[in-house]
Rosetta silent file (secondary structure, phi, psi, omega in degrees, C-alpha in Angstrom):
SEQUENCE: XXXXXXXXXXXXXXXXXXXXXXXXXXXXXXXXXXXXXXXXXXXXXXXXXXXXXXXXXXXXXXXXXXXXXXXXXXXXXXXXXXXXXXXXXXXXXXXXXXXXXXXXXXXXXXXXXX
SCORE:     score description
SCORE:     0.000 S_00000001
   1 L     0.000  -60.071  149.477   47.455   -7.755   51.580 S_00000001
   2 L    -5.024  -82.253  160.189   45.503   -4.577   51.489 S_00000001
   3 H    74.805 -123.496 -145.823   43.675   -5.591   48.056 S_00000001
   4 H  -106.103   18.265  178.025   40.849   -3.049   48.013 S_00000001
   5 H   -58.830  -17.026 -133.249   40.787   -1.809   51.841 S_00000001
   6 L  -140.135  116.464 -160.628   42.818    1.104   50.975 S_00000001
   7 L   -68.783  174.925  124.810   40.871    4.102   49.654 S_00000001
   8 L   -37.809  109.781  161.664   41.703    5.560   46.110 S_00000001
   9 L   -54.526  126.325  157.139   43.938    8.914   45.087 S_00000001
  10 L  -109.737  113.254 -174.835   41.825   10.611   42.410 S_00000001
  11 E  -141.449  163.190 -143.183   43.455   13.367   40.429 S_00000001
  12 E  -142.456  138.567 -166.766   43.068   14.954   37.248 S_00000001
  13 E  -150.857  146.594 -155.920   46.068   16.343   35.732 S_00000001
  14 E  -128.549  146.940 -147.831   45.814   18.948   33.062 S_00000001
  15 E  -147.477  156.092  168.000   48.694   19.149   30.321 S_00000001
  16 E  -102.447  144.414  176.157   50.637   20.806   27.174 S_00000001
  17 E   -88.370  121.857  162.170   51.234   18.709   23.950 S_00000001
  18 E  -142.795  178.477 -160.186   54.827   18.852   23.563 S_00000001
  19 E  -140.861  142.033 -172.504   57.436   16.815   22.109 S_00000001
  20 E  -136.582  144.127 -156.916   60.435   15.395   23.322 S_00000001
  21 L    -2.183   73.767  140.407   62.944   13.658   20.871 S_00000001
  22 L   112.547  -43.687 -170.434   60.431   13.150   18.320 S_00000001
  23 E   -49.395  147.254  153.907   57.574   11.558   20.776 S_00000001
  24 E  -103.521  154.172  177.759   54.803   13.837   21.549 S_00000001
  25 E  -164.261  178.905 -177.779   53.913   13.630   25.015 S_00000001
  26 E   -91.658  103.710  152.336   52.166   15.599   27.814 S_00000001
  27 E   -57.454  113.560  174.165   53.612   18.388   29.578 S_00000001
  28 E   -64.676  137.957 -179.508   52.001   18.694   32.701 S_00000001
  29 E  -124.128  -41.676  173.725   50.791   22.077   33.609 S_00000001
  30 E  -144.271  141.479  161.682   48.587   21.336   36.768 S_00000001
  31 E  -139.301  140.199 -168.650   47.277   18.696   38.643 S_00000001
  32 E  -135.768  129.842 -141.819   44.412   18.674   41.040 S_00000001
  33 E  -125.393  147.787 -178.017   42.978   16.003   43.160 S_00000001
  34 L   -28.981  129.859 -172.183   39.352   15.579   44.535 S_00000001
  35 E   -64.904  145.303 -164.377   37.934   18.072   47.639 S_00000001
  36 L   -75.411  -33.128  173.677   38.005   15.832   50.624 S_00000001
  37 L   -77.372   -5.561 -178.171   34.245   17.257   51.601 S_00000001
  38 E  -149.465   77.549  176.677   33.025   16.769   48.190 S_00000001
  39 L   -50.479   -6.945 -164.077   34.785   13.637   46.583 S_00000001
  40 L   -77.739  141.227  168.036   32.380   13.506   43.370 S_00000001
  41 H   -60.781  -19.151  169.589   33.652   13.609   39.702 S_00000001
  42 H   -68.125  -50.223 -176.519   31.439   16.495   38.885 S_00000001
  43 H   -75.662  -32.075  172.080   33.429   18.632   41.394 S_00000001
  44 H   -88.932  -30.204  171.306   36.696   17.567   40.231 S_00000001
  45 H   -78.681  -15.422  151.362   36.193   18.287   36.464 S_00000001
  46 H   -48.434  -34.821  164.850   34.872   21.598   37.535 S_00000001
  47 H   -50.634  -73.651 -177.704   38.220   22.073   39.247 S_00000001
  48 H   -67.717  -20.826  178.118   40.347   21.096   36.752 S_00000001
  49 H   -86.898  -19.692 -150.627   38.296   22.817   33.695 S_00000001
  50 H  -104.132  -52.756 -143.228   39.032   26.478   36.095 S_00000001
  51 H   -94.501  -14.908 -163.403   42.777   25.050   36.182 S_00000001
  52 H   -85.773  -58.094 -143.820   41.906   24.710   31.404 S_00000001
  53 H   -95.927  -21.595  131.053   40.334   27.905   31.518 S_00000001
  54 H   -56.751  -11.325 -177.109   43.301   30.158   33.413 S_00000001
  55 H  -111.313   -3.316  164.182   46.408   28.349   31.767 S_00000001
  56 L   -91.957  152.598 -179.927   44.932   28.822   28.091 S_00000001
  57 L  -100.140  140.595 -173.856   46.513   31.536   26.118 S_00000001
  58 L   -39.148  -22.115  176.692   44.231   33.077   23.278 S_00000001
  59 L   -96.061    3.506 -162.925   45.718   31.104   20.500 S_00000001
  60 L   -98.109  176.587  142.785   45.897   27.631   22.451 S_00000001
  61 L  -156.475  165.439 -164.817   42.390   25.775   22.553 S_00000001
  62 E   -92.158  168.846 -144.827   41.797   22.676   24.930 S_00000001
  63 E  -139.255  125.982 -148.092   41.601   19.266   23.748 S_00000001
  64 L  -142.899  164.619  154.822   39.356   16.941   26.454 S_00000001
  65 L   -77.115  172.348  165.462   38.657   13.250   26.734 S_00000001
  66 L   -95.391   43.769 -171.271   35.353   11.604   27.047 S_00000001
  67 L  -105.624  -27.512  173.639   35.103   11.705   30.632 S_00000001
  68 L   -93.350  143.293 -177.816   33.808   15.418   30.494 S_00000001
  69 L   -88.493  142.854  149.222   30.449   16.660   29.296 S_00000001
  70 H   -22.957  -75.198  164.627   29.733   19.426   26.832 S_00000001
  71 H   -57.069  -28.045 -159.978   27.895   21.607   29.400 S_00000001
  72 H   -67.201  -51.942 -154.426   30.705   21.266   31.997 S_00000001
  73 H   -80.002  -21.388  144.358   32.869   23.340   29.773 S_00000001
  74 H   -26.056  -79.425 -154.820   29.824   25.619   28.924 S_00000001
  75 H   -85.307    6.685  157.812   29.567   26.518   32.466 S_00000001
  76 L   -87.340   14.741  149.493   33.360   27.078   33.045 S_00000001
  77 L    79.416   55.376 -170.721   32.821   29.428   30.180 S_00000001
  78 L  -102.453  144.041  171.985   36.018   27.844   27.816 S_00000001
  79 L  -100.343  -53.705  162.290   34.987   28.619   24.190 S_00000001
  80 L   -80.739  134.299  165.450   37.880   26.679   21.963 S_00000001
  81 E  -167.423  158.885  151.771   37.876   23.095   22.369 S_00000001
  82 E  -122.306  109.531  154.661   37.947   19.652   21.166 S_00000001
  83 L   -38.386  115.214  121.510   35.648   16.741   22.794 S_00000001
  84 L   -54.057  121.025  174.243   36.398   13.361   22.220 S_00000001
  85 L  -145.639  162.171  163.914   33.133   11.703   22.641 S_00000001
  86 L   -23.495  143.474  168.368   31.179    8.498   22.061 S_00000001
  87 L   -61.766  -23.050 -153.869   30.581    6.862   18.435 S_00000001
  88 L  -125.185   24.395 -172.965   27.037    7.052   18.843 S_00000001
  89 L   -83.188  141.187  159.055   26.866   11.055   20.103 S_00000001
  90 L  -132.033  165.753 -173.357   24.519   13.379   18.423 S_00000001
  91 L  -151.986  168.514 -175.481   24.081   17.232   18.741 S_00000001
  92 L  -153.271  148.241  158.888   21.930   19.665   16.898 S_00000001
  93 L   -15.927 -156.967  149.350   22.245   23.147   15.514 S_00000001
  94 L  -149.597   20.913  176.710   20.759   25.700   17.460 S_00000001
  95 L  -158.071  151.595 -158.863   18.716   27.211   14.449 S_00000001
  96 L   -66.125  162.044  171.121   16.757   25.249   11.962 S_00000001
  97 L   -82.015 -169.123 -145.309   18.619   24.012    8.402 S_00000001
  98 L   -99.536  149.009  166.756   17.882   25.759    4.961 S_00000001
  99 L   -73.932  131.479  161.219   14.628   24.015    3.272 S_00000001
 100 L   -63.431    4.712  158.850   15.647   21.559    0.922 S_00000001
 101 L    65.808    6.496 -162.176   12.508   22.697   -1.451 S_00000001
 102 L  -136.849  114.397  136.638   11.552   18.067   -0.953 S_00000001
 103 L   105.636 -138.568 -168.588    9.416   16.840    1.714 S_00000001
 104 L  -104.766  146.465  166.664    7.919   18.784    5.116 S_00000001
 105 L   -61.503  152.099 -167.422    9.690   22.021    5.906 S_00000001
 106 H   -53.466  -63.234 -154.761   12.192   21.690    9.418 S_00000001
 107 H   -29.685  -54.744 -166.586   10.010   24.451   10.561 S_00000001
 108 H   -75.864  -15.449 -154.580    6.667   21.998   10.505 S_00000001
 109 L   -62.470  147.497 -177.776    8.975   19.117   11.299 S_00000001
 110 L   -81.549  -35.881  172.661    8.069   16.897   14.959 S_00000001
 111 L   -68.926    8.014  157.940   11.415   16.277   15.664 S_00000001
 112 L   -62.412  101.486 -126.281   11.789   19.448   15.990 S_00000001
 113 L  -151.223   86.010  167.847   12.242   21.220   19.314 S_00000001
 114 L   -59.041    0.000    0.000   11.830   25.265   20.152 S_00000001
């Protein structure tokens, strides 16, 4: 009867890969659900990368979906990780490649960006 009158829970639940007769599956390790004064997804994946970045151990590293950005995990300062992200994502170095001795040097190049 309800249909969509009835707000949404949103929570984010942060997990261990483990395996239980032969399935891998997700151990849950925390879950945390959007600040009632600041309901936005930006505030709950900050939340939840702070919940990433105290429950890894030096040898684990965290393994994300594509609902999180690059930078978020920048600024919660996690160093190992693996993104899942869009087919059509690009990234760049953050120092130019080696000249290829053929065509204009990176240096000279327009797509280039200092």
């Amino acid at each position: 009867m309800a249909n969509r009158a009835l707000p949404a829970v949103i929570f984010g639940i942060v997990g261990q890969v483990g395996e239980l007769n032969g399935q891998r599956i997700a151990l849950p390790r925390a879950f945390e659900r959007v600040h009632p004064k600041d309901p936005s997804e930006k505030r709950l994946w900050a939340d939840l990368l702070k919940q990433v970045k105290k429950g890894l151990a030096g040898n684990e590293i965290a393994v994300l979906d594509a609902g999180v950005k690059v930078s978020h995990l920048q600024d919660a300062k996690i160093e190992c990780y693996v993104l899942r992200l869009a087919k059509n994502f690009t990234a760049r170095r953050n120092f130019l490649p080696e000249h290829g001795k053929k065509g204009a040097s990176p240096a000279t190049a327009p797509w280039c960006v200092r």
